[in-house]
C-alpha positions as CSV (number, residue, x, y, z in Angstrom):
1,X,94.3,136.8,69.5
2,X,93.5,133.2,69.6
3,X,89.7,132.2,70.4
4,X,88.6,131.8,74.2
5,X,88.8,128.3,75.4
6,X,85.6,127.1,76.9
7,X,87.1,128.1,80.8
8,X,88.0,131.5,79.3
9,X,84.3,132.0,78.3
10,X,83.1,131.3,81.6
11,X,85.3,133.5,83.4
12,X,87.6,133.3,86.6
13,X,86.1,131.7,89.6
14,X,83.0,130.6,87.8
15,X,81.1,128.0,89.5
16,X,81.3,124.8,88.1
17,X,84.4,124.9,86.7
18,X,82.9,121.1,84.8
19,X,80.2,118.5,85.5
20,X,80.5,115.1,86.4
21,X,78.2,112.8,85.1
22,X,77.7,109.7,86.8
23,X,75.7,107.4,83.9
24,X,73.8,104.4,85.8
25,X,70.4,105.6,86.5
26,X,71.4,109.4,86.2
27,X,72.2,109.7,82.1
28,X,70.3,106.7,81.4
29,X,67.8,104.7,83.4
30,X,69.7,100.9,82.9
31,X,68.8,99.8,86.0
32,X,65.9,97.6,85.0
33,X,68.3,96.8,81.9
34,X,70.8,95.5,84.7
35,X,68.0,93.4,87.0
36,X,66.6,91.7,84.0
37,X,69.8,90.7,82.6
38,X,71.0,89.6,86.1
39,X,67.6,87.4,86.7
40,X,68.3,86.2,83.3
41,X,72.1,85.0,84.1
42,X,71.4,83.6,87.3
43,X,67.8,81.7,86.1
44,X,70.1,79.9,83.2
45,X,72.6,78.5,85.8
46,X,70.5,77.0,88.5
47,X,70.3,80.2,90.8
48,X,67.7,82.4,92.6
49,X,67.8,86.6,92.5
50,X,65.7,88.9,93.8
51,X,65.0,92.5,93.5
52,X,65.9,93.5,96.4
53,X,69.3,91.7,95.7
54,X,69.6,93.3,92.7
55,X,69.3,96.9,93.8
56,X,72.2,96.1,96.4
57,X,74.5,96.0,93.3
58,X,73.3,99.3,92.0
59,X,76.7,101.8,92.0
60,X,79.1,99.4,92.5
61,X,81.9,98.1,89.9
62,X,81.1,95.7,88.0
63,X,83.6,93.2,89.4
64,X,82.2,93.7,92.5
65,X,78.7,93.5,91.5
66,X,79.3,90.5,89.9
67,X,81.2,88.4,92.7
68,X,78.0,89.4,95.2
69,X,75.6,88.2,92.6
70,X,77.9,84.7,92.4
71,X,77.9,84.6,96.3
72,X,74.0,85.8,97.1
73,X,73.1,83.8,93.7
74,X,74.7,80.3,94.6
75,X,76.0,80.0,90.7
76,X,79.2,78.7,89.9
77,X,81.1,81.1,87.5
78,X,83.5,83.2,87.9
79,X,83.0,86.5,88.1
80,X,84.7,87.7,85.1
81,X,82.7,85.8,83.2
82,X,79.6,86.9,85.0
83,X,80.8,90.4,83.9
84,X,81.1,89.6,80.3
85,X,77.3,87.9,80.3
86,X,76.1,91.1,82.1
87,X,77.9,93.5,79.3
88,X,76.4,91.2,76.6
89,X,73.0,91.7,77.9
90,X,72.6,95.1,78.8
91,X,74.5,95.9,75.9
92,X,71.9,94.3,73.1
93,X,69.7,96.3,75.4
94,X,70.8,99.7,75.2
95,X,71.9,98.9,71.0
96,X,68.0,98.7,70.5
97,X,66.7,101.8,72.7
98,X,68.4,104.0,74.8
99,X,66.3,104.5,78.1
100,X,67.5,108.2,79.0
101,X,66.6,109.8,82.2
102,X,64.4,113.2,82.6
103,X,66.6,115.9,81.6
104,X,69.6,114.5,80.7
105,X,69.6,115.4,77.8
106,X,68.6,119.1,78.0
107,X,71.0,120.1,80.4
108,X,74.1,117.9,79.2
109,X,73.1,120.2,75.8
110,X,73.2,123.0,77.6
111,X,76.1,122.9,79.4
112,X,77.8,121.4,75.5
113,X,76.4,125.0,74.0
114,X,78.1,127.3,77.5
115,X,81.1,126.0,77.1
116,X,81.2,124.2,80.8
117,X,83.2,120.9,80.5
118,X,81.6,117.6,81.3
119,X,83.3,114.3,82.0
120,X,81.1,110.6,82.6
121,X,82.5,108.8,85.3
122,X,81.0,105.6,85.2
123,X,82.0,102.1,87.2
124,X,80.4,100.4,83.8
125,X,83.1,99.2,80.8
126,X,84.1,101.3,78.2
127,X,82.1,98.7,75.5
128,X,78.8,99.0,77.3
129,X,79.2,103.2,77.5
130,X,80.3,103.2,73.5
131,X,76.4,102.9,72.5
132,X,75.4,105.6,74.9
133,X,77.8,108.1,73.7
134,X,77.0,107.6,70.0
135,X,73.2,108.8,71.0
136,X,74.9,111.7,71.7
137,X,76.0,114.8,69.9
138,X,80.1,114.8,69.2
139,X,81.7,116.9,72.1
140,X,79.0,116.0,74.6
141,X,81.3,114.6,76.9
142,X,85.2,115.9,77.3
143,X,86.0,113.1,78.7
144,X,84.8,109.6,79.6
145,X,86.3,107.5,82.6
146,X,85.0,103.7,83.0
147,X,85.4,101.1,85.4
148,X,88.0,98.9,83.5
149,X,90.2,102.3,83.6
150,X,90.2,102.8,87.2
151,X,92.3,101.0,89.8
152,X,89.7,101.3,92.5
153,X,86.1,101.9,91.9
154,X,83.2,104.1,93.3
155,X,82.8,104.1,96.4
156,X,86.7,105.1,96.3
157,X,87.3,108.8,95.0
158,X,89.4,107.7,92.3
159,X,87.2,107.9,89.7
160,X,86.0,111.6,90.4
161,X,89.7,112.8,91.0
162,X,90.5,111.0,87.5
163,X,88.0,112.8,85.7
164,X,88.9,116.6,87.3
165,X,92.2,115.9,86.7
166,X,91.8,114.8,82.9
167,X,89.7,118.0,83.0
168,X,92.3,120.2,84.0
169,X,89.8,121.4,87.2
170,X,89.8,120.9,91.2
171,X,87.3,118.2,92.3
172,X,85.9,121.0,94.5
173,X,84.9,123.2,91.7
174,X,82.9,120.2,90.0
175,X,79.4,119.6,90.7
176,X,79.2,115.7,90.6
177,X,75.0,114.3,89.6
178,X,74.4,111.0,90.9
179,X,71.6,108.0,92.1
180,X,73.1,106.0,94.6
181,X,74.9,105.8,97.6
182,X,77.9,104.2,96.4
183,X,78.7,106.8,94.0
184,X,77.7,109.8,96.3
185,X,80.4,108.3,98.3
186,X,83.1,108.8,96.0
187,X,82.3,111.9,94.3
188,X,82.2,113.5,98.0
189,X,85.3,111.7,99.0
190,X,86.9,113.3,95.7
191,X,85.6,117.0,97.2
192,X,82.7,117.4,94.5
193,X,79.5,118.8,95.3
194,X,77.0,116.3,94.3
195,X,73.8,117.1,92.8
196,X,71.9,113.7,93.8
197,X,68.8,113.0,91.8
198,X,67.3,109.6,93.6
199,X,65.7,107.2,91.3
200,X,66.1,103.0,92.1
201,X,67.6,103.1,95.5
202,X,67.6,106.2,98.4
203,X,70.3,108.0,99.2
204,X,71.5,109.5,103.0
205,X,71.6,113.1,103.1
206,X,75.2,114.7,104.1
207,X,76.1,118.5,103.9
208,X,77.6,118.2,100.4
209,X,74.6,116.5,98.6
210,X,71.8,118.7,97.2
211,X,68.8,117.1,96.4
212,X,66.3,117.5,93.4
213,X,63.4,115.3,92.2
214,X,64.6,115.5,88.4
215,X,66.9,117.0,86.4
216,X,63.9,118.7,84.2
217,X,64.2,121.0,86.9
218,X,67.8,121.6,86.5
219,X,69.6,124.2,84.3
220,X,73.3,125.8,84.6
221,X,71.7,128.7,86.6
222,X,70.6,125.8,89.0
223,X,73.8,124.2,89.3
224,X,75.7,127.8,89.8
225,X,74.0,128.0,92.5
226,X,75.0,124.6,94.2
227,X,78.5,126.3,95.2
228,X,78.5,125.2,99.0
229,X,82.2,126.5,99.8
């Protein structure tokens, strides 16, 4: 008889059938990373930035991000090249120390060593995400969707129903971990359960968001027993 796949070891029905890892300020804490590298960008070319501008970027794509830090900013570039001096930035960044949140790491471990699936859904580019990953163990994540694979970007639920869907599961048996708002938004829209653990920016309650202060707090027994349906 061929080996159990990781679904068979869980069992029928069991509860979640994957995670969804959201990786802004919920794998690793790159917010800071992102605000100095913004202040840096807009400083060079004659503009003003504030914090509080800053953190109204946090979840969003980065094209989007970009072309409200050209228009709140006053600097003229384009904001595909904003983009790329954003990546550059924050990537040198993350190439020198990886800023991971409380937690992370544990329970993305755990979940590698039960066999439950776990996808990173992320509105950053695949080249920023490529030093992250190789912190990692091999197999940490099944599978990895970005925001230069996706035709519309959190707050939409296409990035959620991407990942369930490369993951073989329904959206509604996923528990979805986020920060923000913005990606709240879409990992509800997509049917998830989201697990939201607040860190740069609140986030409004609804009835499927659970929240917890960390994720040090968090193991798979705590996340079985986030099934709301």
């Amino acid at each position: 008889m061929d080996d159990p796949t990781p679904a068979d070891r869980r069992g029928p029905g069991r509860f979640p059938a994957a995670v969804l890892w959201d990786m802004d300020g919920t794998l690793v804490d790159t917010e800071p990373y992102w605000i100095a590298v913004e202040t840096e960008v807009v400083e060079a070319h004659g503009g003003t930035w504030s914090h509080d501008q800053a953190l109204d970027l946090v979840g969003n794509e980065l094209i989007v991000s970009a072309t409200m830090l050209r228009d709140k900013s006053g600097i003229d570039l384009e904001p595909e090249v904003i983009v790329d001096l954003l990546l550059d930035g924050v990537v040198a960044r993350v190439q020198r120390s990886v800023p991971w949140r409380p937690g992370a790491r544990e329970l993305l471990e755990e979940l590698r060593v039960a066999g439950v699936p776990c996808a990173l859904v992320t509105m950053s580019y695949q080249r920023f995400v490529e030093p992250v990953l190789a912190s990692l163990p091999e197999g940490s994540f099944a599978e990895v969707v970005t925001g230069d694979q996706v035709e519309f970007g959190k707050p939409h639920p296409e990035p959620y129903l991407q990942a369930a869907r490369l993951l073989g599961v329904r959206p509604e048996d996923c528990v979805a971990i986020e920060d923000s708002n913005t990606g709240a938004r879409s990992a509800e829209a997509a049917g998830c359960v989201v697990l939201v653990i607040e860190n740069h920016v609140p986030v409004a309650p609804s009835d499927r968001r659970v929240f917890r202060e960390t994720l040090a707090v968090v193991g798979l027994d705590q996340l079985r027993s986030l099934d709301l349906d």
